[in-house]
KOLKEMAR-238963 format. One record per residue (C-alpha): residue in three letters; x, y, z; residue number from 1. Coordinates in Angstrom, 1 decimal. Example, Ala and Ser with C-alpha at 12.3 -4.5 7.8 and 13.67 -1.06 7.14 Angstrom:
{r: ALA&xx: 12.3&yy: -4.5&zz: 7.8&k: 1}
{r: SER&xx: 13.7&yy: -1.1&zz: 7.1&k: 2}
//
This chain:
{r: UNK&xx: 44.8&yy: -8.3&zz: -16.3&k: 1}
{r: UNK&xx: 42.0&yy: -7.6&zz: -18.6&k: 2}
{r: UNK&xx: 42.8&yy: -5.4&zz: -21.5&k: 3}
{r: UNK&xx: 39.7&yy: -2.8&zz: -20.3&k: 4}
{r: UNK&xx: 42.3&yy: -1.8&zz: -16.9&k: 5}
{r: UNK&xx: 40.8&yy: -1.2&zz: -13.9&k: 6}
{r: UNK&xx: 38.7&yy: 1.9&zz: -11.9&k: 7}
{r: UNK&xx: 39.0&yy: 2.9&zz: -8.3&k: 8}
{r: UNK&xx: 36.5&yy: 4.4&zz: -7.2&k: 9}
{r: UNK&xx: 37.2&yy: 5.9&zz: -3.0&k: 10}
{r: UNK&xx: 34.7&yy: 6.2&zz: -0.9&k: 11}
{r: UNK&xx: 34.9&yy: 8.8&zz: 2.1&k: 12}
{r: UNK&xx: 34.2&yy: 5.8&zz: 4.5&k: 13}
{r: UNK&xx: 32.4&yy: 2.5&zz: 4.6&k: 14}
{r: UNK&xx: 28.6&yy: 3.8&zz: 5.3&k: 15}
{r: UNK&xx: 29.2&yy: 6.6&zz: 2.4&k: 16}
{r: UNK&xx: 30.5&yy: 3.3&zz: -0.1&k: 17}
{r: UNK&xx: 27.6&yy: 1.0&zz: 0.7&k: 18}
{r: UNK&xx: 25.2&yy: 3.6&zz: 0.2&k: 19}
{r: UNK&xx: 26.9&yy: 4.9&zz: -3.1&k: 20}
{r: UNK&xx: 27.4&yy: 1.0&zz: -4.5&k: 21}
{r: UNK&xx: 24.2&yy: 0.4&zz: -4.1&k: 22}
{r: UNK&xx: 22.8&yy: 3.4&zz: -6.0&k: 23}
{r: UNK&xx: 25.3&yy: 2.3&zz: -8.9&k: 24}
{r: UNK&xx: 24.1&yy: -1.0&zz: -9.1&k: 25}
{r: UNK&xx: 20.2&yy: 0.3&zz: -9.1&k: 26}
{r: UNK&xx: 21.4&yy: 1.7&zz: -12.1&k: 27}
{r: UNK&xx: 23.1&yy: -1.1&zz: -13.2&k: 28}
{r: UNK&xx: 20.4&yy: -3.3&zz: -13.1&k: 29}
{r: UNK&xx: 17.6&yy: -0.9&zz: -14.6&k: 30}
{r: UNK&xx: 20.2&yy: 0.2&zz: -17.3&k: 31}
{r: UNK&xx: 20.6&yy: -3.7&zz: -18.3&k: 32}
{r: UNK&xx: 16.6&yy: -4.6&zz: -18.3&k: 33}
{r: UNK&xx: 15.9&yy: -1.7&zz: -20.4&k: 34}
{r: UNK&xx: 18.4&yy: -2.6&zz: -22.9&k: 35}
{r: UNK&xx: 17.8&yy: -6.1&zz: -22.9&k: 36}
{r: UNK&xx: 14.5&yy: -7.3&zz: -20.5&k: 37}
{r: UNK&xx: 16.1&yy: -8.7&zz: -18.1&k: 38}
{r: UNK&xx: 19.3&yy: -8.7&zz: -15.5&k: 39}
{r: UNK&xx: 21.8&yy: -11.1&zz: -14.0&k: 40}
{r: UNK&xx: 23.7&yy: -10.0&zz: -10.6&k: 41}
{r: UNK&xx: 26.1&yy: -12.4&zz: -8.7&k: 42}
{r: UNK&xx: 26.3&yy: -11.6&zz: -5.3&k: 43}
{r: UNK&xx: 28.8&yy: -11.9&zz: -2.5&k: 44}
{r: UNK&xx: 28.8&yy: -12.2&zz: 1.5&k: 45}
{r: UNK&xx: 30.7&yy: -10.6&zz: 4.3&k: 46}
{r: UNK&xx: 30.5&yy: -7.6&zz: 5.8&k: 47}
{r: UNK&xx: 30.7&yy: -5.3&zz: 2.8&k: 48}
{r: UNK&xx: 28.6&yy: -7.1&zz: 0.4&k: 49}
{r: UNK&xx: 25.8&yy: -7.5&zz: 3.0&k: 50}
{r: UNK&xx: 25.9&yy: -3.6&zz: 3.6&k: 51}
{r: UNK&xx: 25.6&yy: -3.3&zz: 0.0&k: 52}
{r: UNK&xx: 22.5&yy: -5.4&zz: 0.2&k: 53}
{r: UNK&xx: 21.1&yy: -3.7&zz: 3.4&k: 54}
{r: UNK&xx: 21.9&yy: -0.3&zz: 1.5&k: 55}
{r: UNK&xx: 19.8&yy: -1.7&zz: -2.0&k: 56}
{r: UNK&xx: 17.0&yy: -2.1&zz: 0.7&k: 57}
{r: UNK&xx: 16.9&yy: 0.9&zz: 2.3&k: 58}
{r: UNK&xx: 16.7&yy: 3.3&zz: -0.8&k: 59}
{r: UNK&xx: 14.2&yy: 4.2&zz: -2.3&k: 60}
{r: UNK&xx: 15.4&yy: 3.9&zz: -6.1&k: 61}
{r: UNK&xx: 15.4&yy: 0.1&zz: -5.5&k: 62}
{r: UNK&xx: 11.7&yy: 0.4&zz: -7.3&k: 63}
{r: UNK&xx: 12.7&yy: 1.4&zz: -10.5&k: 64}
{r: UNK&xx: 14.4&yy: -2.2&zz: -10.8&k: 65}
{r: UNK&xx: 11.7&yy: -5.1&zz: -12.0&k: 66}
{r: UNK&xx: 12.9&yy: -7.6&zz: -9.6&k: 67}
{r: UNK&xx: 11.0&yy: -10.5&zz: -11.0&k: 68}
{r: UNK&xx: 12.9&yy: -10.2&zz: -14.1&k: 69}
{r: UNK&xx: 16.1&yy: -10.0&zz: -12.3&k: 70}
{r: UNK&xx: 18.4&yy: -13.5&zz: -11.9&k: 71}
{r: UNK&xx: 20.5&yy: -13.7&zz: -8.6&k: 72}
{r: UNK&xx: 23.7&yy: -16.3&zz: -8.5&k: 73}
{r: UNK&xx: 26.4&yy: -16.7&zz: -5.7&k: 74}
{r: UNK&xx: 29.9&yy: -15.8&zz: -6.3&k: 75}
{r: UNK&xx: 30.6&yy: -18.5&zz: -3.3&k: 76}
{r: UNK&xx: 28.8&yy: -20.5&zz: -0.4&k: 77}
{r: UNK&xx: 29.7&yy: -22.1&zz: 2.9&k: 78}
{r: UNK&xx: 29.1&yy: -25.4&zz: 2.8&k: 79}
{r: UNK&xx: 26.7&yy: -25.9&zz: 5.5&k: 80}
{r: UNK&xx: 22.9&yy: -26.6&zz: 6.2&k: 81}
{r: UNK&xx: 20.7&yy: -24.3&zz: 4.0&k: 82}
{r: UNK&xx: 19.1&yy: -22.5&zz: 7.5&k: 83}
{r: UNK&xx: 22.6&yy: -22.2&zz: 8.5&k: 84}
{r: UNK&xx: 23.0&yy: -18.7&zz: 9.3&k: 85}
{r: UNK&xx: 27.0&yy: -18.5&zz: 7.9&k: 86}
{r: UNK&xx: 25.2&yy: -19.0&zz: 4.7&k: 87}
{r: UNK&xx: 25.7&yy: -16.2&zz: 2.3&k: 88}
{r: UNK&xx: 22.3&yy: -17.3&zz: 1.1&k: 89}
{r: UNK&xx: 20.6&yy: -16.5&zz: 4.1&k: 90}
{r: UNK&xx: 22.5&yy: -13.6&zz: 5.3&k: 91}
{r: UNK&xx: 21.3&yy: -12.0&zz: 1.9&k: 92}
{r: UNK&xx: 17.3&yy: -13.0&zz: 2.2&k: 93}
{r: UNK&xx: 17.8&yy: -11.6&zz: 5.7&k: 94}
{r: UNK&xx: 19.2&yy: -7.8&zz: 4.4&k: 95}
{r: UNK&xx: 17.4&yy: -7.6&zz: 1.1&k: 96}
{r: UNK&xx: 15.3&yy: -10.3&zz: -0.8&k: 97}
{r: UNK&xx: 12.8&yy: -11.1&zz: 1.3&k: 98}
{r: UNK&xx: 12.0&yy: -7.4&zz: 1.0&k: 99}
{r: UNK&xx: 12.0&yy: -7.4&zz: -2.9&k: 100}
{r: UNK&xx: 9.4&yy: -9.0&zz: -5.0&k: 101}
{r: UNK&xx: 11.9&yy: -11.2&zz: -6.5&k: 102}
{r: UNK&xx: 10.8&yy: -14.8&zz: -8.7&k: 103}
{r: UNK&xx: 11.7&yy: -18.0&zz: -6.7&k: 104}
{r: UNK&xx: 13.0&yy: -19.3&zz: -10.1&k: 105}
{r: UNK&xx: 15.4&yy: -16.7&zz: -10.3&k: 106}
{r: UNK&xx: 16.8&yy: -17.0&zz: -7.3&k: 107}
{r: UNK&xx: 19.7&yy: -19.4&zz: -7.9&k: 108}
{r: UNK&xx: 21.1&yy: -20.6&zz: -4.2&k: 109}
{r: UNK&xx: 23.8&yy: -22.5&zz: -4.5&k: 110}
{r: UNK&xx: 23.6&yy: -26.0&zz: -3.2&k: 111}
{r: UNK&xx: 23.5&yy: -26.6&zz: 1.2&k: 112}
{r: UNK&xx: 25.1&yy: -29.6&zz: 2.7&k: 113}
{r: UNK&xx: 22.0&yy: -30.9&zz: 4.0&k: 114}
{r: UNK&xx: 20.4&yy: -31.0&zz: 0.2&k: 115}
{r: UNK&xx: 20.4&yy: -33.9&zz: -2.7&k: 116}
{r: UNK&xx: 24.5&yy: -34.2&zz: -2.4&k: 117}
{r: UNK&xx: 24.8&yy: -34.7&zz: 1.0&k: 118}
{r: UNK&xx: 28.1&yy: -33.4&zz: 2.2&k: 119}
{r: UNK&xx: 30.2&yy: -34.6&zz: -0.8&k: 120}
{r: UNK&xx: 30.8&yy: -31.0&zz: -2.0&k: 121}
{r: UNK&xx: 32.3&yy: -31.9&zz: -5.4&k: 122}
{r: UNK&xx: 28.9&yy: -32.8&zz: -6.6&k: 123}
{r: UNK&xx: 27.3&yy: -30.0&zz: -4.5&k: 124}
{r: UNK&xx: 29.7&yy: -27.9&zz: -7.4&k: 125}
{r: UNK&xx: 29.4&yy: -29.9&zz: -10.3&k: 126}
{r: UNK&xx: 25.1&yy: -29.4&zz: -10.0&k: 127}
{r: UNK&xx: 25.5&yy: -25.8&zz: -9.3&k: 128}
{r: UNK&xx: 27.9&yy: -25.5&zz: -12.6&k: 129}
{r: UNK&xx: 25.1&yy: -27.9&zz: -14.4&k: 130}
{r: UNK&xx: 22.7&yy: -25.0&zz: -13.8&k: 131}
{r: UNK&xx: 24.9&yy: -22.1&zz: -14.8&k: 132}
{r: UNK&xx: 25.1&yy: -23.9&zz: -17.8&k: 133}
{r: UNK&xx: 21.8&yy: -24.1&zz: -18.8&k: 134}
{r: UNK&xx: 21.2&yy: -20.8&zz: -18.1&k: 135}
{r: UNK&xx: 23.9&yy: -19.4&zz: -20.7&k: 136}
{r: UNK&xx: 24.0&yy: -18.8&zz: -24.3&k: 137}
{r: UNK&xx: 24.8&yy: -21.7&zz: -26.5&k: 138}
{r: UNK&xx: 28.4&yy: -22.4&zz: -26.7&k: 139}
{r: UNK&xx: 29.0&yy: -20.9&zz: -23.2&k: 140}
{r: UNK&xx: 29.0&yy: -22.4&zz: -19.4&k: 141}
{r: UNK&xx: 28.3&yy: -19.3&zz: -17.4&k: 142}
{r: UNK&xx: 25.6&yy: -16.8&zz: -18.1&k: 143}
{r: UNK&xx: 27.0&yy: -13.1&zz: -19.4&k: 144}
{r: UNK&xx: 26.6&yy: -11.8&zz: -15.5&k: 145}
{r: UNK&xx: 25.9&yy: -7.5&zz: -16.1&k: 146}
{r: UNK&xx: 27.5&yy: -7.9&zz: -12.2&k: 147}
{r: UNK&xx: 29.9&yy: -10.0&zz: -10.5&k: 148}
{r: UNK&xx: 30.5&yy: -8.5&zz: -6.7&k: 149}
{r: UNK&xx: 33.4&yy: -9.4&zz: -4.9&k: 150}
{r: UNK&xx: 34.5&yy: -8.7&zz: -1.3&k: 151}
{r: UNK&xx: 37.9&yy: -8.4&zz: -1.2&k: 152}
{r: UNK&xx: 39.7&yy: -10.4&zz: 1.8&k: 153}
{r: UNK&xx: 42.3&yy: -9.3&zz: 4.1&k: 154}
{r: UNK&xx: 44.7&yy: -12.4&zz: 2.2&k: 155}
{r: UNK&xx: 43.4&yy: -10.6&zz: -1.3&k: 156}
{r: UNK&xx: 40.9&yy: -13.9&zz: -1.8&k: 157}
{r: UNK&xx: 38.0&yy: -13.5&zz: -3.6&k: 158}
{r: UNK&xx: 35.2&yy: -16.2&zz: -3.8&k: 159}
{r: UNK&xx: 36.4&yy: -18.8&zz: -1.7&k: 160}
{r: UNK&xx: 39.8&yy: -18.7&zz: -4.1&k: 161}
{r: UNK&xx: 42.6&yy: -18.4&zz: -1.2&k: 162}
{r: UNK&xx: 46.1&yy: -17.6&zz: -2.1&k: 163}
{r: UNK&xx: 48.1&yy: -21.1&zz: -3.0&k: 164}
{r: UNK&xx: 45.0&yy: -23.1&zz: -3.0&k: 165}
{r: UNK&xx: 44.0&yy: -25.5&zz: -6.1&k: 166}
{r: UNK&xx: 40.7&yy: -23.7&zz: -7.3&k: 167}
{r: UNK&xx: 42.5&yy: -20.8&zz: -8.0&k: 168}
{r: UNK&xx: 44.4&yy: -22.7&zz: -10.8&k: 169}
{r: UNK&xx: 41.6&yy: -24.0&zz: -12.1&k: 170}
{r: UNK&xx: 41.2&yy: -23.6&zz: -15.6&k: 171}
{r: UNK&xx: 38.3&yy: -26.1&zz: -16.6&k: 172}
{r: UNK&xx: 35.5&yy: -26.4&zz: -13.9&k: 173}
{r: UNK&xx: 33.7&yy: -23.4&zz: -13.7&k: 174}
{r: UNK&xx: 32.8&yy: -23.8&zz: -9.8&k: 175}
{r: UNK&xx: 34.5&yy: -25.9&zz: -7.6&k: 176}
{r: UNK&xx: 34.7&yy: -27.5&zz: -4.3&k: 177}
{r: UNK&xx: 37.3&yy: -25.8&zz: -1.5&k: 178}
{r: UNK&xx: 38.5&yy: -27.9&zz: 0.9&k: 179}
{r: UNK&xx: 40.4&yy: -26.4&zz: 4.3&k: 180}
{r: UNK&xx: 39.7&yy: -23.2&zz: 3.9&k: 181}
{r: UNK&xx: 42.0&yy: -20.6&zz: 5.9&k: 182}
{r: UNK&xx: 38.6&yy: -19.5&zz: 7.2&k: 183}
{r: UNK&xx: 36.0&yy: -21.1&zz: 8.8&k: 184}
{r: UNK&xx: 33.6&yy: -23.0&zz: 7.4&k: 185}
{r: UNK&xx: 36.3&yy: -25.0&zz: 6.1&k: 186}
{r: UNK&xx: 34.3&yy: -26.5&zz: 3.3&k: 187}
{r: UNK&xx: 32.9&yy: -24.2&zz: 0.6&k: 188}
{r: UNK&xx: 32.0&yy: -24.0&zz: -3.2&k: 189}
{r: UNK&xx: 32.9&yy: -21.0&zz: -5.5&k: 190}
{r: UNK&xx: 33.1&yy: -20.0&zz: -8.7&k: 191}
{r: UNK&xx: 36.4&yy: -20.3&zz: -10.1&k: 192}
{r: UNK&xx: 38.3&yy: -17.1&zz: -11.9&k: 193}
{r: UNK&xx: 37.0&yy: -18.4&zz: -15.7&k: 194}
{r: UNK&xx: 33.3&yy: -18.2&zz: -14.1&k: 195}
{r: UNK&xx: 34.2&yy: -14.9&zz: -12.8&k: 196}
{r: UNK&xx: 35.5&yy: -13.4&zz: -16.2&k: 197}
{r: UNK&xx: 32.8&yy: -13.8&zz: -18.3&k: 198}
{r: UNK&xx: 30.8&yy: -11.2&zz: -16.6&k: 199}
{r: UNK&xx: 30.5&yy: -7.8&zz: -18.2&k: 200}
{r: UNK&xx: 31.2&yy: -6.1&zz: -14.7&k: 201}
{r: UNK&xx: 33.3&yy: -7.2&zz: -11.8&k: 202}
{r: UNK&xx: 33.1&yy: -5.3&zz: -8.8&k: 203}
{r: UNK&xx: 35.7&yy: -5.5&zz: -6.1&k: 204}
{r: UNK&xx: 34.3&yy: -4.4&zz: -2.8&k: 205}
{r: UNK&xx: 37.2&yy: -3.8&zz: 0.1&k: 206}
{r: UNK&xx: 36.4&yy: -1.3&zz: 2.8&k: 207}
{r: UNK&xx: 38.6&yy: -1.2&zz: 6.4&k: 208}
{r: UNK&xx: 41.8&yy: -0.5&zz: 7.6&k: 209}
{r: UNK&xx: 42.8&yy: -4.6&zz: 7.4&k: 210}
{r: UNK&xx: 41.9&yy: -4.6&zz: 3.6&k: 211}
{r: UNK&xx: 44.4&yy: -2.2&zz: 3.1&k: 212}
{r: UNK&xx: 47.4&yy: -4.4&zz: 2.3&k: 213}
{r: UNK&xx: 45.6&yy: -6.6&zz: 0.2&k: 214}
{r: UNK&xx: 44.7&yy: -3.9&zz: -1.7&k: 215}
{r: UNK&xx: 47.7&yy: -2.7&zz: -2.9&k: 216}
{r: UNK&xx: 49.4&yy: -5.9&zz: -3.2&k: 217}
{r: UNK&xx: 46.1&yy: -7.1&zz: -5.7&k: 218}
{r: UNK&xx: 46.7&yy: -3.8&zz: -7.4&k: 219}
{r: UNK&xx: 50.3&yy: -4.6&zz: -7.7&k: 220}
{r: UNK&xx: 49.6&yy: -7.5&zz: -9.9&k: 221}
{r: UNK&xx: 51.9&yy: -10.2&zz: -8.1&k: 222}
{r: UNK&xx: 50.1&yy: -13.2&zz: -10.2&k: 223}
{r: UNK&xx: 46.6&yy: -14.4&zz: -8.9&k: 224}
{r: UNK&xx: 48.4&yy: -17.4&zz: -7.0&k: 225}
{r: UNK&xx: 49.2&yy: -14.9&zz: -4.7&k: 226}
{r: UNK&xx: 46.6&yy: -12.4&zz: -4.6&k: 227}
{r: UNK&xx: 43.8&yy: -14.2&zz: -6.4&k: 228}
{r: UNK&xx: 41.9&yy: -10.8&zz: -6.4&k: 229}
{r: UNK&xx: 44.6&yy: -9.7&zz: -8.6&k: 230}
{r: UNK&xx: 43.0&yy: -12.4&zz: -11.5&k: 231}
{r: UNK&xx: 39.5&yy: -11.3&zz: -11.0&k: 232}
{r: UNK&xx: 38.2&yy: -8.5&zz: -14.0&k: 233}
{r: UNK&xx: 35.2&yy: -8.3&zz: -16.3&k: 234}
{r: UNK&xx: 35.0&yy: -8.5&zz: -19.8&k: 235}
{r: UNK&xx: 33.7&yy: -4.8&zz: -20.0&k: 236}
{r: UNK&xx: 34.7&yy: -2.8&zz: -16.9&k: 237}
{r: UNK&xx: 36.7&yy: -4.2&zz: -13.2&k: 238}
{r: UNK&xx: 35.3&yy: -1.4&zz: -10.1&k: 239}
{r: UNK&xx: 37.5&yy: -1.6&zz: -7.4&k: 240}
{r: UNK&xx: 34.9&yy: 0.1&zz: -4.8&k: 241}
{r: UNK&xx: 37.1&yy: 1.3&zz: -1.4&k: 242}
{r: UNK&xx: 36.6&yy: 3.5&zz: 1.5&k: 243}
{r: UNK&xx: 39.8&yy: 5.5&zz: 2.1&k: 244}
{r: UNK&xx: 41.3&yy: 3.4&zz: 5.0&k: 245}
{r: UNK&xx: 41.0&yy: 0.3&zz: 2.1&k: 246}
{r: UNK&xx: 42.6&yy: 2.5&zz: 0.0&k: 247}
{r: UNK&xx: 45.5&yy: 4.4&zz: 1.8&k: 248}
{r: UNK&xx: 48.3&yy: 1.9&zz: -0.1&k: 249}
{r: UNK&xx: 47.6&yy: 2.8&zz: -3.3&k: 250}
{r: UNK&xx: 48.0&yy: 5.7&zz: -5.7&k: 251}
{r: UNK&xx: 44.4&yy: 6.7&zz: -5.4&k: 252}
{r: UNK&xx: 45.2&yy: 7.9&zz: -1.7&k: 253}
//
């Protein structure tokens, strides 16, 4: 675990956390522009991070942010047609950016299996870590991400990294294709933990009575083999955002 520990933050209950997240990361990304012109926010699917974006919508503080000078990567994709609606892609136009005056540019999708790789998701990865790349500083294969969110699953994934499966070992590739997921789609790309570390900020979003377990055992540090949650931190701060039925194993209770 990253030497800057962890925060848990419990929410009342899972309406009260999405509306609270997305105030935070408001502030997150107006703090970031102001101190350096511009912001980089990796987003994540499933229920909780798409209440998060629905929430961003809905308030009104979501003006303050500049969204054309705002990048937006993927933590993870299904690997499925790009109007597929299982895409995390879609699923996040649909609750926030086609409301937000965002630049197309900066909008960094990652790759559908209908596009220039076909199905062969290995390449679908290797072009989506090609563009990470040259969007980071010199000497680095990720941008500095202010935010990295992360849903939390009921195994204690994150990503597509499931518990036992070879992209949570890896060390090298900075995304990777998954292949036989425990959850449908089968086939996905993700980021792999390195990726995930160099942001400033990971948040860990977990809300619901069946997150509960995964919770605590992630916070139990059992090695990220197991709980690949457990391996997931930033280089500046690690949020675990929970409502209290998420959180009724742990200490924060």
């Amino acid at each position: 675990m990253s030497g800057t520990g962890r925060q848990l933050v419990v929410h009342h209950d899972t309406d009260l956390m999405a509306r609270a997240t997305a105030a935070r990361l408001i502030t997150r990304i107006v703090d970031a522009q102001a101190a350096r012109g511009t912001a980089s926010v990796v987003l994540t699917g499933g229920r909780n991070g798409n209440a998060l974006l629905a929430a961003v919508a809905a308030s009104p503080a979501r003006d303050a942010v500049d969204w054309a000078r705002l990048d937006l990567w993927w933590g993870d994709e299904r690997f499925v047609p790009a109007a597929d609606g299982d895409r995390n892609a879609v699923q996040a136009r649909d609750e926030l950016l086609a409301h937000v005056p965002l630049d197309p540019a900066r909008v960094h999708e990652m790759p559908a299996s209908d596009g220039v790789d076909g199905t062969d998701a290995e390449a679908a990865a290797a072009r989506y870590a090609a563009e990470l790349a040259a969007a980071a500083e010199p000497g680095s294969t990720v941008p500095t991400f202010d935010v990295l969110l992360l849903g939390v699953g009921p195994d204690a994934h994150v990503a597509s990294l499931f518990p036992g499966h070879p992209g949570v070992r890896e060390r090298e590739l900075t995304v990777v294709g998954v292949r036989e997921s425990p959850k449908p789609p089968p086939t996905r790309i993700s980021l792999t933990l390195p990726a995930i570390r160099a942001a400033r900020e990971v948040w860990l979003l977990a809300a619901g009575e069946d997150k509960a377990d995964a919770v605590a055992l992630a916070l139990g540090d059992p090695g990220e083999e197991e709980a690949p949650a457990s391996g997931a931190y930033g280089t500046e701060r690690t949020l675990w955002l929970l409502d209290r039925t998420a959180a009724a194993r742990t200490r924060a209770a």
